[in-house]
N, CA, C and O atoms as a MOPAC input file, in Angstrom:
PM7 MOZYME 1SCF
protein

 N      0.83500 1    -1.17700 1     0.00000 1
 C      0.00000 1     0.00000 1     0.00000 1
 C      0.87500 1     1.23400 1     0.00000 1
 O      1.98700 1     1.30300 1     0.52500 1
 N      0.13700 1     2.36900 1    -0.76400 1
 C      0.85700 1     3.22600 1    -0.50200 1
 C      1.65300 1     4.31400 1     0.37500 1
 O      2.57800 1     5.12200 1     0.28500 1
 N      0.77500 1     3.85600 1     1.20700 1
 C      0.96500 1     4.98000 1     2.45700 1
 C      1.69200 1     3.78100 1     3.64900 1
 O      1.77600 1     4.03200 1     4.85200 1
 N      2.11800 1     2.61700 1     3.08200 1
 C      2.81500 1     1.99200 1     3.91800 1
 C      4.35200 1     1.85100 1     3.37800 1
 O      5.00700 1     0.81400 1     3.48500 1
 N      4.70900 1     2.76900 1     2.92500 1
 C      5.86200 1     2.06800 1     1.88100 1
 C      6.37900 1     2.84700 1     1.36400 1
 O      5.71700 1     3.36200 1     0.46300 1
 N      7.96400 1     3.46700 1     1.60700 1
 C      8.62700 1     4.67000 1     0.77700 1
 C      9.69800 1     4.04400 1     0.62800 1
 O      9.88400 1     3.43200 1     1.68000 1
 N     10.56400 1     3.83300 1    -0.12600 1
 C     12.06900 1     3.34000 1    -0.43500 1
 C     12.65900 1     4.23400 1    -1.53800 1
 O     12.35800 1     4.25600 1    -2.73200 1
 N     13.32700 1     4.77200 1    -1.04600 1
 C     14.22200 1     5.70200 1    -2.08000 1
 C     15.86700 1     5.73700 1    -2.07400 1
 O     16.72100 1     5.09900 1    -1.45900 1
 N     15.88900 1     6.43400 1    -2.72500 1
 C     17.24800 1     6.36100 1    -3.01600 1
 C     17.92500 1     7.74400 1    -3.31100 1
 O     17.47100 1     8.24800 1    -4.33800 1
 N     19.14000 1     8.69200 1    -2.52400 1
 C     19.09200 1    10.03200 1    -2.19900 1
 C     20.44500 1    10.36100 1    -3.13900 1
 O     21.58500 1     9.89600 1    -3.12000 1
 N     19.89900 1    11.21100 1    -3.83300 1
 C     21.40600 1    11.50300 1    -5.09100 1
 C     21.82300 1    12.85600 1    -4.53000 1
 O     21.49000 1    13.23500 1    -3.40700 1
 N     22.54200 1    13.53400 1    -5.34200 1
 C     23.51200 1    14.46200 1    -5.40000 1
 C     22.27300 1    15.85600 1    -5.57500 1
 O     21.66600 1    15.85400 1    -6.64600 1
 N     21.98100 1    16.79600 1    -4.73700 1
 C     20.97900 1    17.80900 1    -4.66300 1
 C     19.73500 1    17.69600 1    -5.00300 1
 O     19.14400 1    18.40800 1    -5.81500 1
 N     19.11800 1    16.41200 1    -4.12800 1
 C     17.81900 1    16.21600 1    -4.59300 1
 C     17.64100 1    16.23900 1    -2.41000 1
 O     18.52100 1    16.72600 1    -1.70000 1
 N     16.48800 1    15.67600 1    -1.91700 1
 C     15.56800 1    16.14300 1    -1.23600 1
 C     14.68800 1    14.66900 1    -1.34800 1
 O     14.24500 1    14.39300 1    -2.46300 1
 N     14.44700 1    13.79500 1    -0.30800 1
 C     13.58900 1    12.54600 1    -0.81300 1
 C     12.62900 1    13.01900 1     0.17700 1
 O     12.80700 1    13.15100 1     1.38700 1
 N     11.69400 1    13.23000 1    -0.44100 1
 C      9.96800 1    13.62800 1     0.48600 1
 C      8.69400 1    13.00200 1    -0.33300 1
 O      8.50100 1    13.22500 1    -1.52800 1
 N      8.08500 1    12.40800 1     0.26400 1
 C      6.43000 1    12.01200 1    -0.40000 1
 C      5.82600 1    12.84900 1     0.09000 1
 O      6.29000 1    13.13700 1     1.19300 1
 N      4.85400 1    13.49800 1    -0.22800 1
 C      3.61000 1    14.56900 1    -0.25600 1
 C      2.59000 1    13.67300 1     0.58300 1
 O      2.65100 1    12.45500 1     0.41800 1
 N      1.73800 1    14.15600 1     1.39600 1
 C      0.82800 1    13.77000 1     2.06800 1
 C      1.32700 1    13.32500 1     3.23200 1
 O      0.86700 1    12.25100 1     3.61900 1
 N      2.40200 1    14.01800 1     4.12000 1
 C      2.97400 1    13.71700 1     5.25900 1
 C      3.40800 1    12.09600 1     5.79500 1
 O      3.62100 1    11.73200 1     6.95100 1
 N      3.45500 1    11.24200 1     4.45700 1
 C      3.73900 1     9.75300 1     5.44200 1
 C      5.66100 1     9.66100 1     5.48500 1
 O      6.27800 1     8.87800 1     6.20800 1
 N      6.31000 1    10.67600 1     4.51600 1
 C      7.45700 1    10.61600 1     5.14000 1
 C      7.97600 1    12.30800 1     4.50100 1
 O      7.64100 1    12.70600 1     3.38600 1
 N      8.67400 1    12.97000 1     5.29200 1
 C      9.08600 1    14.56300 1     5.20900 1
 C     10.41100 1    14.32000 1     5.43200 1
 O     10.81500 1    14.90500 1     6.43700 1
 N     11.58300 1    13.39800 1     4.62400 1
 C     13.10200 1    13.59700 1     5.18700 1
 C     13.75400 1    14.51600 1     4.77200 1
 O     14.41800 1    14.34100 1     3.75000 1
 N     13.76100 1    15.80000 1     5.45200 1
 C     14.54900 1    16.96200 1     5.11800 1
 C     15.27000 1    17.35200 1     5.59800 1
 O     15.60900 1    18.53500 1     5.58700 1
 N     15.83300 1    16.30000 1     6.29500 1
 C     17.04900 1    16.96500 1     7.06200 1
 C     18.45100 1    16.86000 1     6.52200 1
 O     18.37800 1    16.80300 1     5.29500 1
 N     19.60900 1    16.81500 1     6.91000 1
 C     21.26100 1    17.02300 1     6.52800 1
 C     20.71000 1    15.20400 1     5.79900 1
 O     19.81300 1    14.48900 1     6.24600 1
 N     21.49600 1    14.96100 1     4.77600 1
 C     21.09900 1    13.41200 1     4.04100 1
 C     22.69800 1    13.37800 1     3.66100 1
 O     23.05200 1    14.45600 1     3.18400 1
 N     23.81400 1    12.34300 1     3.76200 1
 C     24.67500 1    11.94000 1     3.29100 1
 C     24.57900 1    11.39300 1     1.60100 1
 O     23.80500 1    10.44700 1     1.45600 1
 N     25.14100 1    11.78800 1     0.57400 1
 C     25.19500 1    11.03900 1    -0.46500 1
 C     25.21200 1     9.72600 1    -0.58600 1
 O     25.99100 1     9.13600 1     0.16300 1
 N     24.49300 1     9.01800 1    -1.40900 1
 C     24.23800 1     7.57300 1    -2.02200 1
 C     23.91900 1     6.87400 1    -1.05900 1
 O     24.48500 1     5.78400 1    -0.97700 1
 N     22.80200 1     7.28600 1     0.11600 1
 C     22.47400 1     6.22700 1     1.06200 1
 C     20.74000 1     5.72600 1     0.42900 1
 O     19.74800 1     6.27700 1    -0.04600 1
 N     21.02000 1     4.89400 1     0.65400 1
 C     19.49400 1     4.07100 1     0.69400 1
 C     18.54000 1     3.98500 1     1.78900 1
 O     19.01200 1     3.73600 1     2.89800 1
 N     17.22500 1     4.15300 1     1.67500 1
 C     16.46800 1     4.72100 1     2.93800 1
 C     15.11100 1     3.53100 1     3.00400 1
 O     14.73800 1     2.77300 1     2.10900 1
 N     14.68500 1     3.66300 1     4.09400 1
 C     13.49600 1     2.33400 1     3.76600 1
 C     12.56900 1     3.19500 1     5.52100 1
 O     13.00800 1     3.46800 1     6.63800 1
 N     11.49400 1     3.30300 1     5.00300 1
 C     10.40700 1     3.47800 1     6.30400 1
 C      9.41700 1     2.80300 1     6.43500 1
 O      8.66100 1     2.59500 1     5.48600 1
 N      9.24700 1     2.39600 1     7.45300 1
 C      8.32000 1     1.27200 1     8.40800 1
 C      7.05200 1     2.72600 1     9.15600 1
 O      7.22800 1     3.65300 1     9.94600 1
 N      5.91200 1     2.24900 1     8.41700 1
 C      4.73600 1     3.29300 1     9.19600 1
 C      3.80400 1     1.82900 1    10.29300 1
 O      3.18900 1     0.81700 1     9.95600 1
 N      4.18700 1     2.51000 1    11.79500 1
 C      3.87300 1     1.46500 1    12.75900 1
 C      2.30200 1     2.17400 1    12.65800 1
 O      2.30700 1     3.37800 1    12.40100 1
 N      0.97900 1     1.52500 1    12.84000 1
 C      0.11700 1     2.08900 1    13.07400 1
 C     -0.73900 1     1.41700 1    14.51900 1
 O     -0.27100 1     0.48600 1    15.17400 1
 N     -2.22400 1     2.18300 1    14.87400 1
 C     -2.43000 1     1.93200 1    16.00500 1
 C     -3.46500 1     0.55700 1    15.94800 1
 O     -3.57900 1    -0.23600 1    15.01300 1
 N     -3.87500 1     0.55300 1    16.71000 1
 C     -5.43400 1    -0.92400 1    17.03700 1
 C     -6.02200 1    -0.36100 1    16.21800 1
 O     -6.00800 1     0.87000 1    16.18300 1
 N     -6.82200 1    -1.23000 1    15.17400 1
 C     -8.08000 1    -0.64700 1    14.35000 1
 C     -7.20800 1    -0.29700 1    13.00500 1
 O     -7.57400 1    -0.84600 1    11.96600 1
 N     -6.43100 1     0.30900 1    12.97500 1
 C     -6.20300 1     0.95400 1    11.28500 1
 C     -6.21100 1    -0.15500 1    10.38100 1
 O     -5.52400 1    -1.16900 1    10.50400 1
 N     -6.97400 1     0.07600 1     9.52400 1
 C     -7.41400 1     1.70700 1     8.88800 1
 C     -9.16200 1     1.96500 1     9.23200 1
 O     -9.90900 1     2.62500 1     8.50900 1
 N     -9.41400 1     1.52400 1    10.03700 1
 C    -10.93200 1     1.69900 1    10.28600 1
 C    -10.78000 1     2.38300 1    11.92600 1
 O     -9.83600 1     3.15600 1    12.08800 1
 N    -11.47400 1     2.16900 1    12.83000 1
 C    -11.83900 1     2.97200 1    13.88100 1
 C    -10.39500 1     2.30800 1    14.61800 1
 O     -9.93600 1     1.19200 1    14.86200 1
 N    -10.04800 1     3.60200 1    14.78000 1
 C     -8.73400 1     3.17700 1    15.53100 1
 C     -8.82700 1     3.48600 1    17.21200 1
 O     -9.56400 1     4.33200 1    17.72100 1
 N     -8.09800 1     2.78200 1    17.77700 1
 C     -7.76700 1     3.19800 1    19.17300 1
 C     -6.65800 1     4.13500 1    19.82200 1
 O     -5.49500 1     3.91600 1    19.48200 1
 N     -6.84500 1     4.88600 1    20.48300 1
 C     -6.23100 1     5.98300 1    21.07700 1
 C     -5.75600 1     6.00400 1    22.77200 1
 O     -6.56700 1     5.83600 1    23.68200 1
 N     -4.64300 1     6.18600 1    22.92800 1
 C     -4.52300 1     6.49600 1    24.65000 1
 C     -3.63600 1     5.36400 1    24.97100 1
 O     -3.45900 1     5.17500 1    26.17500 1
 N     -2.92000 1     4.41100 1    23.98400 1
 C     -2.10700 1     3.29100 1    24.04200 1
 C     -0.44700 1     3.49100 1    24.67500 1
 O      0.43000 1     3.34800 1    23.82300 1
 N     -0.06700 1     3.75300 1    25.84700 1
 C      1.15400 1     4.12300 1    25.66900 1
 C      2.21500 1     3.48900 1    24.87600 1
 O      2.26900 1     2.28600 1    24.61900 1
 N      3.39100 1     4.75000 1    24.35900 1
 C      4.50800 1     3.87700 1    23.68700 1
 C      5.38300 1     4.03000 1    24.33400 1
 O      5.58500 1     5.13400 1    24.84000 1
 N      6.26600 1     2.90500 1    24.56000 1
 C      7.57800 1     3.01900 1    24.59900 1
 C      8.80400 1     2.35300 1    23.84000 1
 O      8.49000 1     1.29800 1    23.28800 1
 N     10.14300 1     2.73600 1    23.68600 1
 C     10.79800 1     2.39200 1    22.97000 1
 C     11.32400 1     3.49800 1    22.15900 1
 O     12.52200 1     3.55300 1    21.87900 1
 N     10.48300 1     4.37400 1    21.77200 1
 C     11.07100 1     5.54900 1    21.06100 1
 C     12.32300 1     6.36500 1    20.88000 1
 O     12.82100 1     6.79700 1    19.84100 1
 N     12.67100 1     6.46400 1    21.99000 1
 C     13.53700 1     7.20500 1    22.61800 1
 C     14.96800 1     6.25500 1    22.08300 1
 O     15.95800 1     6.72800 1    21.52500 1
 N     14.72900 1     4.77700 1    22.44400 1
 C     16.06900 1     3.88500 1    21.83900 1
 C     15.67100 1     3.94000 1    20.72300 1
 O     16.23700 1     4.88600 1    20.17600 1
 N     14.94100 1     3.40500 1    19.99800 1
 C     15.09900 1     3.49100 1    18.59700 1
 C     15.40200 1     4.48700 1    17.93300 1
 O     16.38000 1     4.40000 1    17.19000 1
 N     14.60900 1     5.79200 1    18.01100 1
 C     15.30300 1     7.28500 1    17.77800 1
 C     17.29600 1     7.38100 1    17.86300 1
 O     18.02800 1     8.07000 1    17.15300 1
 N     17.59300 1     6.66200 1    18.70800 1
 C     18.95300 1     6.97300 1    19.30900 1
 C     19.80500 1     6.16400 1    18.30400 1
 O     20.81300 1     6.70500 1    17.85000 1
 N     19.50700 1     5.02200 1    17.95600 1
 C     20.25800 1     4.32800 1    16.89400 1
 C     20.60700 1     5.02500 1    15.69800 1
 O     20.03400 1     5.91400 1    15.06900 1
 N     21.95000 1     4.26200 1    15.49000 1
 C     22.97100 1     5.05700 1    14.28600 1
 C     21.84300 1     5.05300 1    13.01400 1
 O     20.86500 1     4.30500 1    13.01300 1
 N     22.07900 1     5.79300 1    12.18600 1
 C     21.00400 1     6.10600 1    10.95900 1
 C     19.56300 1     5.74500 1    10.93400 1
 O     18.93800 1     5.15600 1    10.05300 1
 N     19.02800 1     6.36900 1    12.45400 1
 C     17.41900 1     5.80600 1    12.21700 1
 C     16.88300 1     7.28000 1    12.59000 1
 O     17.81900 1     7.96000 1    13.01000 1
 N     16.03700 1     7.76400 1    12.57200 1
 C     15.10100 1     8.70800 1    12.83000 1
 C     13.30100 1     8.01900 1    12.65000 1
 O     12.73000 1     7.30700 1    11.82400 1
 N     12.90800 1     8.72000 1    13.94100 1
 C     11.77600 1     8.22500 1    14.16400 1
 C     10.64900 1     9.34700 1    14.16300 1
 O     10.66000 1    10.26700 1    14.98000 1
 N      9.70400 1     9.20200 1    13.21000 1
 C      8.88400 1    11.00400 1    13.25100 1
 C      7.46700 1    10.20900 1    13.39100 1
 O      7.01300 1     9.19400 1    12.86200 1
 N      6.94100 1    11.22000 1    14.42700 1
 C      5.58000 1    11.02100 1    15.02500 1
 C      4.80500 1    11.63500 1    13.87700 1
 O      5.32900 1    12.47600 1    13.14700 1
 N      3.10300 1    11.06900 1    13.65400 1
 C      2.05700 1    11.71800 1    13.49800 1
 C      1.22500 1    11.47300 1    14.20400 1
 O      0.56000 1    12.42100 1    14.62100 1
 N      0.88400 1    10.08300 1    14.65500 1
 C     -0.26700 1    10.58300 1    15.57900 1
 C     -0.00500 1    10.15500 1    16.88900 1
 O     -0.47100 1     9.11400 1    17.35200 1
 N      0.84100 1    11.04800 1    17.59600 1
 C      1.02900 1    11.23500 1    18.91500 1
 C      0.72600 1    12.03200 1    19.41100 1
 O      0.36100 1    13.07400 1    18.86800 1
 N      0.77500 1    11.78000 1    20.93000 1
 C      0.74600 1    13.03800 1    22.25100 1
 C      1.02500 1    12.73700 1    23.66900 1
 O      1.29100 1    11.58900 1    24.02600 1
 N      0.97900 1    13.61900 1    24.39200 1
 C      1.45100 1    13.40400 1    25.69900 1
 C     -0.16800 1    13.54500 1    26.71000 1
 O     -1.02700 1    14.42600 1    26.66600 1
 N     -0.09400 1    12.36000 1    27.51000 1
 C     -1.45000 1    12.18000 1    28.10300 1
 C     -0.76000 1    13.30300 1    29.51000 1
 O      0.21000 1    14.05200 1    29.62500 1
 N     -2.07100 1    12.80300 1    30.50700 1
 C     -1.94700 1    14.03200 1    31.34800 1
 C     -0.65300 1    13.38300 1    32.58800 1
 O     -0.29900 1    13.85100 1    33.67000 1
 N     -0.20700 1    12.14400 1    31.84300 1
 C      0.90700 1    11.68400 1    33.43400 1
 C      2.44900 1    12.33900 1    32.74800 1
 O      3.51500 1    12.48700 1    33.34600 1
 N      2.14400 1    12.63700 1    31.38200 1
 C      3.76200 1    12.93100 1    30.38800 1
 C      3.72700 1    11.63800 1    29.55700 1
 O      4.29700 1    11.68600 1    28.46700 1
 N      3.26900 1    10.74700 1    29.84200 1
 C      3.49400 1     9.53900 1    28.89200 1
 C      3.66400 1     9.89400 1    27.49900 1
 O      3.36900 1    11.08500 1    27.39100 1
 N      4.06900 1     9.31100 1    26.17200 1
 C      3.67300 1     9.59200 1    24.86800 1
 C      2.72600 1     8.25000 1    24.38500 1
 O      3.17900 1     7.11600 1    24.54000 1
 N      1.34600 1     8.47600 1    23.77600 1
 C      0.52700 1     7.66200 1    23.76800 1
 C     -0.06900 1     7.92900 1    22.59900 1
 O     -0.15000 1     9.10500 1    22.24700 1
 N     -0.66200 1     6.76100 1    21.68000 1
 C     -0.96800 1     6.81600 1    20.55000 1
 C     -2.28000 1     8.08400 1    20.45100 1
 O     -3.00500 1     8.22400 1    21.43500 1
 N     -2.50300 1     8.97600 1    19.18100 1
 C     -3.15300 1     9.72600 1    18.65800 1
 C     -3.85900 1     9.33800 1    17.31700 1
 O     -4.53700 1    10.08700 1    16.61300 1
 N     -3.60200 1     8.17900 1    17.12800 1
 C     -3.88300 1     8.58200 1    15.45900 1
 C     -4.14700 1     7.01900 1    14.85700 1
 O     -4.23400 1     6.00700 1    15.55200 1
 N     -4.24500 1     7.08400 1    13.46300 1
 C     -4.18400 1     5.87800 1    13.13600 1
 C     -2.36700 1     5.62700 1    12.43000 1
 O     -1.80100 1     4.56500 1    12.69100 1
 N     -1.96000 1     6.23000 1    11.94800 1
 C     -0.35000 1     5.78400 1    11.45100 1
 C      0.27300 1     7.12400 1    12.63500 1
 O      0.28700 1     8.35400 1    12.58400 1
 N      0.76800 1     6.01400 1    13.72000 1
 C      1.33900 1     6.99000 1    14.58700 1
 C      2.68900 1     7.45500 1    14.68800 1
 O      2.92700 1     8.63700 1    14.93300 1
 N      3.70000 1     6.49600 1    14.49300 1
 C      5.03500 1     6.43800 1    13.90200 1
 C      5.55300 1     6.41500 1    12.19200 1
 O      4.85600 1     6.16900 1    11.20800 1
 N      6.52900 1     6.64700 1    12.23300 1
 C      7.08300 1     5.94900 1    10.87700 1
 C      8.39000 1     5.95200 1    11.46900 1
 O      8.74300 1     6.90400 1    12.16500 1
 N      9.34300 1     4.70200 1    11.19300 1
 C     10.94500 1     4.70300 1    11.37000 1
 C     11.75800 1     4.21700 1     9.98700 1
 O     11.63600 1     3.22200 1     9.27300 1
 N     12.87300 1     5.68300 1     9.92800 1
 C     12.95200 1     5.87100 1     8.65300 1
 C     14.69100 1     5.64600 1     9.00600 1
 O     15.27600 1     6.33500 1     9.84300 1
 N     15.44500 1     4.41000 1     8.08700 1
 C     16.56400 1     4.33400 1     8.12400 1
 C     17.47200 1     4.41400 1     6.94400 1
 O     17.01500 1     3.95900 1     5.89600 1
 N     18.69500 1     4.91900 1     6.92800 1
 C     19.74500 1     4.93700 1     6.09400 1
 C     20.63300 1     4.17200 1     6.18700 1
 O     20.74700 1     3.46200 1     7.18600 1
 N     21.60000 1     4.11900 1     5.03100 1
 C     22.35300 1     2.93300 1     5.36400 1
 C     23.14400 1     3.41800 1     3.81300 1
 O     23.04700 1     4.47400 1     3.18800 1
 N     23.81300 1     2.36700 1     3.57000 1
 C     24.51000 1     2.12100 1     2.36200 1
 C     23.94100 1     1.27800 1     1.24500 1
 O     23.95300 1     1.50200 1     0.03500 1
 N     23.48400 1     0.34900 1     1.85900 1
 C     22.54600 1    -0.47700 1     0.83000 1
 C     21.11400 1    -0.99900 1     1.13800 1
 O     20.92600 1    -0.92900 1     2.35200 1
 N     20.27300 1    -1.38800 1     0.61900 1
 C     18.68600 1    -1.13600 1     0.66000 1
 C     18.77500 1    -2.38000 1     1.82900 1
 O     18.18200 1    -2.14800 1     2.88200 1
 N     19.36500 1    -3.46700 1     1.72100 1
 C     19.36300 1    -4.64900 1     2.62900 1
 C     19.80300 1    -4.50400 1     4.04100 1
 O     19.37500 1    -5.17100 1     4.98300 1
 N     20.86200 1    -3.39900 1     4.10600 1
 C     21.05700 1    -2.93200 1     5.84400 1
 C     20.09600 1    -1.93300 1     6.09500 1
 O     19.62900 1    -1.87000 1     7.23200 1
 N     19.62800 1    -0.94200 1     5.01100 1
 C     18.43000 1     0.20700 1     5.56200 1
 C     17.44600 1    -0.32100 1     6.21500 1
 O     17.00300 1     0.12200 1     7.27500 1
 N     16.92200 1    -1.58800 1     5.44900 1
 C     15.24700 1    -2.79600 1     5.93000 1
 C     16.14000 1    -2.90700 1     6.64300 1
 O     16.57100 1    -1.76400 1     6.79700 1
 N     16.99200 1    -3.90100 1     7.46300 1
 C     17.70400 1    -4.26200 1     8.96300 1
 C     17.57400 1    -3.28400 1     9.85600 1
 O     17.10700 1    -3.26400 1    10.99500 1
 N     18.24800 1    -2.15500 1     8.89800 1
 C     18.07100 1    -0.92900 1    10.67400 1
 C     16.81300 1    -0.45100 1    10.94900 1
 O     16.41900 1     0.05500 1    12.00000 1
 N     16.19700 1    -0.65300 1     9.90300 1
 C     14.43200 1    -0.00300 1     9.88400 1
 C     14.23300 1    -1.16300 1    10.99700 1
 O     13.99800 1    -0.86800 1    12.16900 1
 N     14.33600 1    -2.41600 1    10.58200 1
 C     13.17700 1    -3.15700 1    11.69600 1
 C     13.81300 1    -3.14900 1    12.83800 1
 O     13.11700 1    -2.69400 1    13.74600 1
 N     15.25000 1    -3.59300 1    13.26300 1
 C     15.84300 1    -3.35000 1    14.54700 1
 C     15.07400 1    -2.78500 1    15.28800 1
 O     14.41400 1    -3.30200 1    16.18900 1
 N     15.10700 1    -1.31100 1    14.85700 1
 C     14.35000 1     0.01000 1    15.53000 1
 C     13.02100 1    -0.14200 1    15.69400 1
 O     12.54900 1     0.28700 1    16.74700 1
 N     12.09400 1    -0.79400 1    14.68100 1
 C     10.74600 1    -0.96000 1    15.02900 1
 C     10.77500 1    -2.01300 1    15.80000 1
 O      9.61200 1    -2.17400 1    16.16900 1
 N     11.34300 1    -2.70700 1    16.18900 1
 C     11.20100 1    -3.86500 1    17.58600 1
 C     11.37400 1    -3.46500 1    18.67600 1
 O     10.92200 1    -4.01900 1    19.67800 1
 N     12.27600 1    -2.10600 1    18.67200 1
 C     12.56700 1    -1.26600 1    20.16600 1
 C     11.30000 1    -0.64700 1    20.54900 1
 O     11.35700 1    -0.17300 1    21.68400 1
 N     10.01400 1    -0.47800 1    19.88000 1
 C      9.07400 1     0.47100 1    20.09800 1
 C      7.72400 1    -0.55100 1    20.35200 1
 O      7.53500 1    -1.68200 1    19.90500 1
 N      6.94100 1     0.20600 1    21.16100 1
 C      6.18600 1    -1.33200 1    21.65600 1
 C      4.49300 1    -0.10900 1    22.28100 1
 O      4.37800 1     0.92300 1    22.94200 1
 N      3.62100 1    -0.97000 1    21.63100 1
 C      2.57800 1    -0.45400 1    22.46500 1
 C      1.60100 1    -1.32600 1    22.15100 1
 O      1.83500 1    -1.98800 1    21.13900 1
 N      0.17400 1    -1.62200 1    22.91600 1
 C     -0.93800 1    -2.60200 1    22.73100 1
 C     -1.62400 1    -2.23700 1    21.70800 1
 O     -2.18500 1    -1.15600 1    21.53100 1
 N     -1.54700 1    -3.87700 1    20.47700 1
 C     -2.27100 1    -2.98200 1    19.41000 1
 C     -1.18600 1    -2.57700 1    18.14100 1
 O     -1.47500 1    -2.39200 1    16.95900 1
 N     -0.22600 1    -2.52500 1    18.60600 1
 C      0.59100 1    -2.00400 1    17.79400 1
 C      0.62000 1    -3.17500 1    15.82200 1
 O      0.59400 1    -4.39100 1    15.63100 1
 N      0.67100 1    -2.20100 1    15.01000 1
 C      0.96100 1    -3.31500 1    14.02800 1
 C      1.83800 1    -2.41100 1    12.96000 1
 O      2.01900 1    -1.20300 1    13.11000 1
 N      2.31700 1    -3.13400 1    11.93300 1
 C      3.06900 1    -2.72100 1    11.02000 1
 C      3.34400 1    -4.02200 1     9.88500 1
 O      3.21000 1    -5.22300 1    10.11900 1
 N      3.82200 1    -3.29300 1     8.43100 1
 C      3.81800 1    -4.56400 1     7.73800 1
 C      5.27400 1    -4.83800 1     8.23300 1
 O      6.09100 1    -4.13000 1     8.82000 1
 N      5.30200 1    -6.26000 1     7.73200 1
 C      6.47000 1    -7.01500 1     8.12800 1
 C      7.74200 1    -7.00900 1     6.60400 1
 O      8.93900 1    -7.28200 1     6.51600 1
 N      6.61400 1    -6.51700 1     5.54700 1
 C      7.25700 1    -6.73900 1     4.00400 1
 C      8.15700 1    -5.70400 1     3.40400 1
 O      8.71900 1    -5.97600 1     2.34300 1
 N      8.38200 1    -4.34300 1     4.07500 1
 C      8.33400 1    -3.27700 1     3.39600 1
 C      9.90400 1    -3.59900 1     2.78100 1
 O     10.85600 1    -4.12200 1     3.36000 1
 N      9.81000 1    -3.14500 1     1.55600 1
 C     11.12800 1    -3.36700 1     0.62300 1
 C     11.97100 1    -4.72200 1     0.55700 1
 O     13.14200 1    -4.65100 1     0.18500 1
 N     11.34500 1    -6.11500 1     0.95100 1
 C     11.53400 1    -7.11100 1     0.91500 1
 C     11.58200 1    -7.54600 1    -0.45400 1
 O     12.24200 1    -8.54000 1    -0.75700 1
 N     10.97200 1    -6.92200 1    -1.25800 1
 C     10.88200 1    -7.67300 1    -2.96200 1
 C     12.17500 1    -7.28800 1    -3.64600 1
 O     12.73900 1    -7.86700 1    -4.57400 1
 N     12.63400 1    -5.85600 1    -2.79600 1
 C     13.22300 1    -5.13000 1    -3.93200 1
 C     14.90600 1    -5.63600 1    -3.36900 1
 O     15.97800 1    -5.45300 1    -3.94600 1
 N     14.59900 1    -6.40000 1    -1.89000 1
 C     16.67100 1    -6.59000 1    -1.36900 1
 C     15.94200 1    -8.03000 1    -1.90900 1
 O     17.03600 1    -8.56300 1    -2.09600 1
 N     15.41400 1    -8.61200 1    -2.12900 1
 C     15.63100 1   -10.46500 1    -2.92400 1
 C     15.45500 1   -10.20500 1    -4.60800 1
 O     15.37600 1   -11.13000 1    -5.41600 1
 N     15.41100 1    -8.80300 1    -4.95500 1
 C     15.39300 1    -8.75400 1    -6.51500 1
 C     13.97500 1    -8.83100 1    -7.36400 1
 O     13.66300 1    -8.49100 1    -8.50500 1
 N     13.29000 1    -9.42000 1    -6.29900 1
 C     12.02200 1    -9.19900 1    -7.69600 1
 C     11.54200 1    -8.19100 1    -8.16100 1
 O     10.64200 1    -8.04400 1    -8.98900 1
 N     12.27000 1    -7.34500 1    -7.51700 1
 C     11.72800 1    -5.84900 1    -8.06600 1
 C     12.77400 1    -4.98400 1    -8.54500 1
 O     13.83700 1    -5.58300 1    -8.38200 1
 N     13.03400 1    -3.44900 1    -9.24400 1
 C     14.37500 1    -3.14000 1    -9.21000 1
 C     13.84200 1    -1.62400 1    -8.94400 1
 O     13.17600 1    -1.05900 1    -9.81200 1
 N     14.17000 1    -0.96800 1    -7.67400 1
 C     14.37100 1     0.69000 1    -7.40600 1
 C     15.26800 1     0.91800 1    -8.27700 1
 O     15.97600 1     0.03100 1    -8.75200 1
 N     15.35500 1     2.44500 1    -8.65900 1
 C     16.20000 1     3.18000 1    -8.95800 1
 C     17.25800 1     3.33900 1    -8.42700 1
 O     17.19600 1     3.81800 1    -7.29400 1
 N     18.15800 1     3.13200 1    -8.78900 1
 C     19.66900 1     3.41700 1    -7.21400 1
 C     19.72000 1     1.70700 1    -6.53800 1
 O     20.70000 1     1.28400 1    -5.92500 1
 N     18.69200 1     1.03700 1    -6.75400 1
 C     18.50400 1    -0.00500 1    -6.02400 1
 C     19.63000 1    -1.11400 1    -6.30800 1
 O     19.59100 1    -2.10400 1    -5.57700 1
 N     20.92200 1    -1.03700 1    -7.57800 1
 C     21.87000 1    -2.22300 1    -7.96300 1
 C     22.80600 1    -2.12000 1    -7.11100 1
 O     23.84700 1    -2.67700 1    -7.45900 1
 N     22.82800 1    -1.34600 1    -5.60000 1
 C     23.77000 1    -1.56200 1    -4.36300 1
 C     22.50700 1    -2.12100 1    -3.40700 1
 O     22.60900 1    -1.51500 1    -2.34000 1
 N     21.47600 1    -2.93900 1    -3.36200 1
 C     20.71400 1    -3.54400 1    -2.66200 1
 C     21.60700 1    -4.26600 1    -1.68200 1
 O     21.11500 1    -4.98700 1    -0.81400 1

């Protein structure tokens, strides 16, 4: 699906962003890395979702070498907790050198993050590091 699934590949003065907020990477990007994001979503998605789920894990996964972790549907309940908001509440978005360690550091990081309910696909860019598929940039898989 689409909104589960970005894999790109970051060249020489380009900017890798999808429109419709499921991934915004605009920050400092090293040349010729390969990127892969995991959108964790809550109980219920894509239909009536559940809300008020605490997460944890964030904070380690965030901390790992080439991962960044960007909220959408989060917030802070009234104890400080951070607790689900939304129906796609996370996305963890990793770099790497080749598309086959980016999926590794992507899921690493999504195993550090944990809440009831929690789901995510298990497939994302799996076709394209065993070849049945071919990204752009993708012949350092």
């Amino acid at each position: 699906a689409e909104d589960a699934l970005f894999v790109g590949f970051v060249v020489p003065g380009e900017t890798a962003a999808v429109v419709g907020g499921f991934l915004a990477y605009l920050g400092h990007v090293s040349l010729g890395l390969m990127i892969v994001t995991v959108v964790l979503a809550a109980a219920g998605y894509p239909g009536q979702v559940q809300g008020g789920d605490v997460i944890t894990g964030v904070e380690h996964a965030d901390a790992r070498n080439g991962v960044d972790v960007l909220h959408a549907g989060t917030r802070h309940n009234e104890d400080g907790d951070l607790v689900t908001n939304g129906g796609r509440v996370l996305s963890v978005t990793a770099r790497a050198a080749t598309l086959v360690d980016a999926r590794a550091r992507a899921y690493v990081a999504v195993a550090d993050i944990a809440w009831s309910g929690e789901q995510h696909r298990a497939d994302i860019a799996l076709a394209a590091c065993e070849g049945r598929i071919r990204i752009p940039g993708g012949e350092r898989a």
